[in-house]
C-alpha positions in Angstrom: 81.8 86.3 121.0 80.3 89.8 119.6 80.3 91.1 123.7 84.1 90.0 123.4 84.5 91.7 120.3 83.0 94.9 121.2 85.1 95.2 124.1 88.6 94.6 122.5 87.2 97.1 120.1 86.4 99.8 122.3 89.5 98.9 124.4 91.5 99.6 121.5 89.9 103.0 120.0 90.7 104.2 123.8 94.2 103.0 124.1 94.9 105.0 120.4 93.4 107.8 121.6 95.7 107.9 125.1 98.4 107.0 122.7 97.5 109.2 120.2 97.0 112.4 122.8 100.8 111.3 124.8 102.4 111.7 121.1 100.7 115.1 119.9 98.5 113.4 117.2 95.0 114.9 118.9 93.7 117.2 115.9 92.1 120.5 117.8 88.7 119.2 117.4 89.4 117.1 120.3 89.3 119.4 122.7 86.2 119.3 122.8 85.1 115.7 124.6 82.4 115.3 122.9 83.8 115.3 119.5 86.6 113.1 120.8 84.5 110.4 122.2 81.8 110.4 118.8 85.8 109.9 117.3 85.8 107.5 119.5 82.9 105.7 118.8 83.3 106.0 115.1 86.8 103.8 115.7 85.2 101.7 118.1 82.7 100.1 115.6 85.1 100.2 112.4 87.3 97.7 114.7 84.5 96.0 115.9 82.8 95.4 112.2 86.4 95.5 110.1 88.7 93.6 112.5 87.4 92.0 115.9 84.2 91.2 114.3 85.9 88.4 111.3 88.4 87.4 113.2 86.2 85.8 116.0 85.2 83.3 112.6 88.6 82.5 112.5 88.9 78.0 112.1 85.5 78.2 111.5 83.3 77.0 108.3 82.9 80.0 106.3 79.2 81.2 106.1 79.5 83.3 102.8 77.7 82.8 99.8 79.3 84.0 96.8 76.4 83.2 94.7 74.9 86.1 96.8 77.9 88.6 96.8 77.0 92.1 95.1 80.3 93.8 93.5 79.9 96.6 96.0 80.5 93.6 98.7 83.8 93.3 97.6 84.8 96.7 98.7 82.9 96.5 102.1 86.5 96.8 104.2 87.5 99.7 102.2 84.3 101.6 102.3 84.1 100.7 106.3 87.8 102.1 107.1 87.5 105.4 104.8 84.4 106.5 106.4 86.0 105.8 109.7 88.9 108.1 108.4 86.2 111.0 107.2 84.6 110.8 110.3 87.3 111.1 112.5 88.6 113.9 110.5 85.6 115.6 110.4 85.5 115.4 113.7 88.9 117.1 114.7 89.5 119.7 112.3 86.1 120.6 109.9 84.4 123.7 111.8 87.3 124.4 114.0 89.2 126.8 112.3 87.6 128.1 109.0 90.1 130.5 108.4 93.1 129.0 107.6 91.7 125.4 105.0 95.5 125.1 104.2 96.8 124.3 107.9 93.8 122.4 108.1 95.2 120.1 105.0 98.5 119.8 105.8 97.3 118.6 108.9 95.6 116.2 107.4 98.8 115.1 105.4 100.9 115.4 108.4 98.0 112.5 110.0 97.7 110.3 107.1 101.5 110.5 106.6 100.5 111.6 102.9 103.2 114.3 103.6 106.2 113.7 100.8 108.9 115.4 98.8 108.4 113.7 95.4 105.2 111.8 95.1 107.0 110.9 91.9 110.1 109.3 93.2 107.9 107.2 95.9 105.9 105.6 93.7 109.1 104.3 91.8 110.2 103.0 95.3 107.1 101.5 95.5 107.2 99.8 92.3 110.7 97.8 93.2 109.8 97.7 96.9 106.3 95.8 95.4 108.5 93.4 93.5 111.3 92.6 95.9 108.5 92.2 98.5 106.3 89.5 96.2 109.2 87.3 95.5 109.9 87.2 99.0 106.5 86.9 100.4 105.8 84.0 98.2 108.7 82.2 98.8 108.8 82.3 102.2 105.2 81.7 102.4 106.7 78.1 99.7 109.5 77.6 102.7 106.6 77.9 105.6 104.0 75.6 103.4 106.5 72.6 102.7 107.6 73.3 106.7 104.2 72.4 107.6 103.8 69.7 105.3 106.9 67.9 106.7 105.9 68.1 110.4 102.1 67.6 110.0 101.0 66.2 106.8 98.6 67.5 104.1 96.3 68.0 106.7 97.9 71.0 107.8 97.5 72.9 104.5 94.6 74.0 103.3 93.4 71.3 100.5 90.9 74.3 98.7 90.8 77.6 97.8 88.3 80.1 99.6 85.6 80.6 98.4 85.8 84.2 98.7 89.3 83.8 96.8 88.0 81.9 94.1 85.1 85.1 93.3 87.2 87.7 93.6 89.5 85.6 91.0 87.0 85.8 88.4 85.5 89.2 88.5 86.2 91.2 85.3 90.2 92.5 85.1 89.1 96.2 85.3 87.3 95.4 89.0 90.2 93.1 90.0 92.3 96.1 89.3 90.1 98.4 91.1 89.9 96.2 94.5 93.8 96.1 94.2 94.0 99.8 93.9 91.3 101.0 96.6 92.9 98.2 98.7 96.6 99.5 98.6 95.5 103.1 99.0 92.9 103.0 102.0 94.2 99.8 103.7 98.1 101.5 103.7 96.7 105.0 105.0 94.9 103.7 107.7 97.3 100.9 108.9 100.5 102.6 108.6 99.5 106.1 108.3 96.8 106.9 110.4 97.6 104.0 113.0 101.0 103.1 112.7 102.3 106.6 113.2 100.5 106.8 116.4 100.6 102.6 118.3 103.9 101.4 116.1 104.5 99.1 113.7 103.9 95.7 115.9 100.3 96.7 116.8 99.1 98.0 113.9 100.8 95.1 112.1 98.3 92.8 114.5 95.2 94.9 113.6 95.9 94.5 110.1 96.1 90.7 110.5 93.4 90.4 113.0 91.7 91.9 110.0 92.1 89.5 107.4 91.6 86.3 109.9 88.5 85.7 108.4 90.0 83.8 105.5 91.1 81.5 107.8 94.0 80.4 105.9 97.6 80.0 107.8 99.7 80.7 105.2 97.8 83.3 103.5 97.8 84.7 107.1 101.8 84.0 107.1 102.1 86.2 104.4 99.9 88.8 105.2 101.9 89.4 108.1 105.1 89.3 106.1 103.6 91.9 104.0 102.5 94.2 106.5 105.9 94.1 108.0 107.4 94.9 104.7 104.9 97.7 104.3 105.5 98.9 107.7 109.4 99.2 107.3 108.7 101.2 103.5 106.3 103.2 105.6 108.9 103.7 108.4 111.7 104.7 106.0 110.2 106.7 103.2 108.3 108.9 106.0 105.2 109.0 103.8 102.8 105.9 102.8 103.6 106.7 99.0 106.1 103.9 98.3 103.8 101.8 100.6 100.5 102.2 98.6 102.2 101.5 95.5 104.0 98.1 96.8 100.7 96.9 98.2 98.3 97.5 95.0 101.2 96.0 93.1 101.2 93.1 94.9 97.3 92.6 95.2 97.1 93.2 91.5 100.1 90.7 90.6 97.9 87.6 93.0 94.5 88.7 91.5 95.4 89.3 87.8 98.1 86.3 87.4 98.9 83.8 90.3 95.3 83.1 91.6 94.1 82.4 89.0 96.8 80.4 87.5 96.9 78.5 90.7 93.0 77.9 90.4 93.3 76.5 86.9 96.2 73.8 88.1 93.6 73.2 90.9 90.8 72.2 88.6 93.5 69.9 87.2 94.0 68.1 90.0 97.5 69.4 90.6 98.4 69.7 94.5 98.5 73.2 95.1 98.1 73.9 98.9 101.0 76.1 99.6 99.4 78.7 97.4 96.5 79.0 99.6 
């Protein structure tokens, strides 16, 4: 399984590059080969470790111990895709042309799709894009759930919460708040503005799934896939990842903060709560 990993994972830093190179995306850093393949490499292994990696786990037992898991643990994806980002920015612009920092940023912008008018205005898109897209996420995540139910049974829904789920729902507010933050603003610019801009909105929507497979969890992956298409089509019409950011830690701030773990204490009370998972 990790040979099978590392090869999807170096099968798909190559194909972005090609991709990437076809579309005008290469920063001038690339010229050189070897700086392109160490950029290479660099998005080799954050696939392999952040995406291919988990989701060969996926249907099986999960291995983590929360009793073990540090805070710092809980921003291990984050942390793994912005040094992926630095790197490969490093890589294709620092040292290449010192005189001119402000082309150099804009760029940057220009490959992060942090390029926008009113930074303002998106973030109040954001903010009614994050709440149109919760109450649809959630109820057709409902819709999906009591689908499977009626053609499968209870079986076919998961009967408790993740572990992993259950931690993160009982760290302090102000970390809960911080994991939904760093998530909406380095998981948006490297799905749908570094990648997104350069594969397309159905593959990086799969590499942002293939991501979170390690929960294991069809509906939560249901909905993550709902949400990354709803992220993707912000994205996609706002040109920038402003509105996206803001939808996403709204969202991950609304689950962790309220329905979690609401949903965890009518779980402790015995009250059937599998669609929620």
């Amino acid at each position: 399984m990790p040979l099978v990993a590392a090869f999807l994972a170096v099968v798909s830093a190559w194909a972005i590059d090609r991709v990437s190179a076809y579309r005008g995306f290469d920063p001038p850093g690339f010229r050189n080969p070897v700086r392109r393949l160490l950029a290479n490499l660099a998005l080799s292994f954050c696939f392999f470790a952040g995406i291919f990696g988990p989701a060969m786990t996926f249907g099986q037992a999960s291995s983590v111990e929360v009793e073990t898991l540090s805070y710092g643990q809980a921003f291990f994806s984050q942390i793994l895709l912005a040094s992926t980002l630095v790197a490969w920015l490093a890589l294709g612009f620092v040292g290449i042309d010192s005189g001119s920092v402000r082309r150099c940023l804009a760029l940057t912008r220009r490959h992060l799709g942090l390029r926008a008018r009113d930074i303002r205005r998106e973030v109040l898109v954001g903010l009614g894009a994050g709440v149109v897209a919760w109450a649809l996420v959630l109820s057709a995540a409902l819709l999906f759930g009591l689908l499977l139910l009626a053609l499968s049974g209870e079986e076919a829904l998961a009967q408790d919460p993740s572990e992993v789920v259950v931690w993160m729902a009982g760290l302090p507010v102000i970390l809960r708040l911080s994991i939904s933050l760093v998530a909406g603003v380095v998981e948006e610019i490297f799905f749908r503005g570094f990648l997104q801009r350069r594969i397309g909105i159905a593959a990086s929507t799969l590499l942002f799934v293939g991501g979170h497979l390690g929960y294991g969890e069809p509906l939560m992956l249901f909905g993550l896939t709902l949400l990354s298409l709803l992220y993707a089509g912000l994205a996609q019409w706002r040109g920038s990842v402003w509105a996206a950011i803001t939808a996403h830690f709204l969202f991950d701030a609304v689950q962790l903060l309220i329905v979690i773990p609401s949903v965890l204490q009518m779980h402790a009370r015995g009250v059937a709560v599998g669609v929620a998972w």
